[in-house]
N, C-alpha and C positions, 0 to 999 in steps of 0.2 A: 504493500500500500504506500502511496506517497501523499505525502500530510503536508499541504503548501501554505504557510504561514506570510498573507498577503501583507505582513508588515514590513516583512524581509526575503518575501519573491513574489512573481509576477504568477496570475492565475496560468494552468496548461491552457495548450490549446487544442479545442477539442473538438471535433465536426460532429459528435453525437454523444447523446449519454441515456444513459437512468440516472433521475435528480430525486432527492429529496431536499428538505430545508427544516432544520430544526436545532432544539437547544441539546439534546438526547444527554443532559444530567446523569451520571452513575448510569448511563446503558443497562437500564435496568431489564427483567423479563419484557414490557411492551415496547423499548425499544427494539429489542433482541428480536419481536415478532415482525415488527418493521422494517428492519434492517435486513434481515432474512426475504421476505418478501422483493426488495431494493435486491441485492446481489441475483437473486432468482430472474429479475427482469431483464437486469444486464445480462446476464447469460444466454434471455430470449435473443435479446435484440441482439446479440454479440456488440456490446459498446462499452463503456467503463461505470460504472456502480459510482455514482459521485454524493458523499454527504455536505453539503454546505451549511457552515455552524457561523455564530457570530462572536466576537471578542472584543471589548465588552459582551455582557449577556446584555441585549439592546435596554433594561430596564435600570442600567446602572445610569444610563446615558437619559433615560426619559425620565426617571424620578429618582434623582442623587440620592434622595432621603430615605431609602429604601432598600436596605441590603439586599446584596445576593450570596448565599451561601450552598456552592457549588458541596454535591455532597462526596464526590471523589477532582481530582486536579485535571488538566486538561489532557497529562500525558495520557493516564488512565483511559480517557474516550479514545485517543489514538488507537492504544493497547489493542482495548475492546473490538472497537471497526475492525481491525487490522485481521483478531481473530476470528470475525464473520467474514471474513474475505470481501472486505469492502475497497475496490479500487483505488481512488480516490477521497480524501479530508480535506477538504478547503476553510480554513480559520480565516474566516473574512473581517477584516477591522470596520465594527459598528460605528459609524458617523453623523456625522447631523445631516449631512448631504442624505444618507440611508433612510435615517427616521421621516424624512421630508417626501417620500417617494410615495406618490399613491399606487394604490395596488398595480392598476395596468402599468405604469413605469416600474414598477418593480418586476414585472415578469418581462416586459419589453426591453429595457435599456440593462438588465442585467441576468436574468435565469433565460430568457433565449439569445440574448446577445453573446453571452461566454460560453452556457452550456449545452445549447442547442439541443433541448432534451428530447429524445425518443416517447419520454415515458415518466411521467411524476408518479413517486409514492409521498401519502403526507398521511401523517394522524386522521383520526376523528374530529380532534379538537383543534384544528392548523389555520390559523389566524395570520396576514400579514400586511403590508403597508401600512401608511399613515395614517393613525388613531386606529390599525387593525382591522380596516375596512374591507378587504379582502377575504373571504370563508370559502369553507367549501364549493357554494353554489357558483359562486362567481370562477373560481380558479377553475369548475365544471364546464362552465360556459365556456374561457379562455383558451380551456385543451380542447375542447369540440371544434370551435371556430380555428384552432390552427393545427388539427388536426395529432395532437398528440396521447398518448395514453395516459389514463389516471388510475389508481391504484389506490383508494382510500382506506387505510387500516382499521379498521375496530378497537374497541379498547379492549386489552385484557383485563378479565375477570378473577380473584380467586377467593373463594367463597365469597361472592358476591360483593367483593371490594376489588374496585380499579386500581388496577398497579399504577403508579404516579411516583414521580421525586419526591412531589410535597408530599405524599403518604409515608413512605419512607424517611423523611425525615423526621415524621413526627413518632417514627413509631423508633427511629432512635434516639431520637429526646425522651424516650421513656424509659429506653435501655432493652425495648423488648427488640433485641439482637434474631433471635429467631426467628419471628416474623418478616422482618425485615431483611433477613437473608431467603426468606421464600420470594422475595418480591424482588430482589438484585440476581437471584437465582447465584450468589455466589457470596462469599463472607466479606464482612464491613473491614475496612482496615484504614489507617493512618499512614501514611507517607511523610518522610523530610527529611532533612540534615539533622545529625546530631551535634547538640552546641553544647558549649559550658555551661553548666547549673552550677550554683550553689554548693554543690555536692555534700547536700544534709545527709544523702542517702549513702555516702561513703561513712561519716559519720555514724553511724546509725549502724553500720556495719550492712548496708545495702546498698551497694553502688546501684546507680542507675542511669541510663540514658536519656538524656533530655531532647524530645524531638519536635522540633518546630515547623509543627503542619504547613504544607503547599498550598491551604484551602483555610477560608474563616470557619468553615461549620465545626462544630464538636455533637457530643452523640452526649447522653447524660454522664453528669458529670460523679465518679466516684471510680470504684476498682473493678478492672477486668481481671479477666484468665486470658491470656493473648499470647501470639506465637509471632517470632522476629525473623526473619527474609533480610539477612545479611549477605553480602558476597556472593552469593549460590548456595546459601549455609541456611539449617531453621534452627530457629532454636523456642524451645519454651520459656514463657516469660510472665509475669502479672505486670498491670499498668494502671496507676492512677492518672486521670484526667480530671483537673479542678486546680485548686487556687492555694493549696497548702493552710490551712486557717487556722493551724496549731503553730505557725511560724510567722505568717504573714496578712497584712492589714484586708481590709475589703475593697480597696484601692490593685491591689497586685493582678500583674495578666495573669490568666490560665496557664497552663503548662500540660504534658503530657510526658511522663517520666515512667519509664522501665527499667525493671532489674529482670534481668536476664541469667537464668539459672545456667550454674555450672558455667561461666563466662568469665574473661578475664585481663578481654585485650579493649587496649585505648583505643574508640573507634571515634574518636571528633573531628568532626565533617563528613561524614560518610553517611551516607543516603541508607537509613532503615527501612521497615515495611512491617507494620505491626499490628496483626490480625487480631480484634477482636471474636474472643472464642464465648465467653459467659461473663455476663453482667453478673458480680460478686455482692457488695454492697455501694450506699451511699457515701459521700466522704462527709467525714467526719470530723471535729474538733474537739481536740482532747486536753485534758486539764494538764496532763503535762509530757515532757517527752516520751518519759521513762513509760508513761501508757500508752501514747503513740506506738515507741516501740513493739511492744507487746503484742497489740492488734497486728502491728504490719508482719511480725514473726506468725502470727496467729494465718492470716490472710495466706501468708506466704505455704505452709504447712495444707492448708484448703487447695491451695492451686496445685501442687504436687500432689496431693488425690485425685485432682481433679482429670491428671495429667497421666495419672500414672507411673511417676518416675518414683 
């Protein structure tokens, strides 16, 4: 797959395609049904499988005030595409010029100007141009009159709940890790560079890895049972994610800290990968170290059952 990041190269060129257009978040299971659908067409038409994503996510740019909390990092969708054998990733830099574009200029002056598509796959839900005025009926119309196929996905179902990002995120704001892994079809995890901490947990007689997420979102905030994707290496691990509050004011960032069982090598700056497996408990604040301690030995003895080591 070639992943063309229009910030720092020119779109291919291309005399036919299968298009889609969307935000595809964590490539969850309804991505994965979409995207499959997308690669299958290209295959019909013999042309390239092309996803076009935007960077900004276009609502960072229409309402500043309004987070956007990506639940996996951009590499991640790469990854993902790459392993549905999707041709083509085009990371389109979101503009004001963009946001300005009414729908038929957005299919005219850019989705058949570059991609000359054989064949649209879009959501159920696939909204675009200026105030979103653009929907299905209309993009129906637009492929009819220029004679292209459309391809409208359904949403997936599971037990009567639509797989979505926003679902998933909320159902990892709760810590329910399993559900939520039914719905990404695959485990939640944290990505980044490991940076200097504090190193309370050498202290403590618990080194740990301090990793500073690729992405603003966090999943609820307390102790996992988590597994670390070093090198080509796994290793089992526990992970607190929160704000230390036996140490530190209400003021202090988040943090994400692992101790990695049976480990022992300096790894600062090196890119982890740190699967949560089971949401343990909440974090907690404790009257003093020496009980902190205690728990985290305690914690730490749970996850080694849990692990079976």
């Amino acid at each position: 797959m070639k992943w063309i990041r229009t910030v720092d190269q020119s779109l291919p060129h291309l005399t036919g395609s299968v298009l889609t257009v969307g935000n595809f978040d964590g490539v969850h299971l309804g991505h994965q049904k979409l995207l499959k659908e997308l690669v299958f067409q290209g295959k019909e038409y013999n042309v390239p499988s092309v996803v076009c994503t935007f960077k900004p996510h276009p609502r960072v740019l229409l309402n500043p005030g309004t987070p956007v909390h990506r639940l996996f990092d951009y590499k991640d969708q790469a990854e993902r595409m790459e392993a549905l054998g999707v041709d083509f990733l085009i990371e389109e830099k979101f503009t004001k010029d963009f946001s300005l574009m009414q729908a038929d200029e957005f299919l005219d002056l850019y989705i058949n100007r570059y991609f000359k598509p054989k064949h649209i796959v879009v959501g159920y839900d696939f909204n675009f141009g200026k105030d979103r005025s653009g929907g299905i009926d209309f993009l129906r119309d637009y492929c009819h009159k220029n004679q292209i196929g459309l391809t409208v996905v359904s949403a997936l179902e599971e037990n009567g709940q639509v797989v979505s990002s926003s679902v998933i995120r909320k159902l990892l704001e709760h810590g329910n890790l399993e559900q939520a892994e039914k719905f990404l079809g695959r485990k939640y995890y944290i990505r980044g560079p490991v940076r200097v901490g504090f190193k309370r947990g050498r202290q403590l007689g618990v080194p740990t890895a301090n990793v500073s997420p690729d992405i603003d979102f966090i999943p609820r905030k307390g102790v996992y049972f988590s597994t670390v994707y070093w090198n080509d290496k796994i290793f089992k691990s526990i992970t607190n994610i929160g704000y230390n509050p036996t140490f530190e004011s209400t003021n202090s960032y988040l943090k994400v800290e692992t101790h990695i069982f049976d480990f022992n090598q300096e790894i600062y700056g090196e890119q982890i990968k740190v699967e949560l497996q089971h949401f343990h408990r909440d974090e907690m604040k404790f009257s003093s170290v020496d009980a902190l301690k205690h728990q985290i030995y305690n914690d730490i003895s749970e996850a080694r059952k849990f692990f079976q080591l």
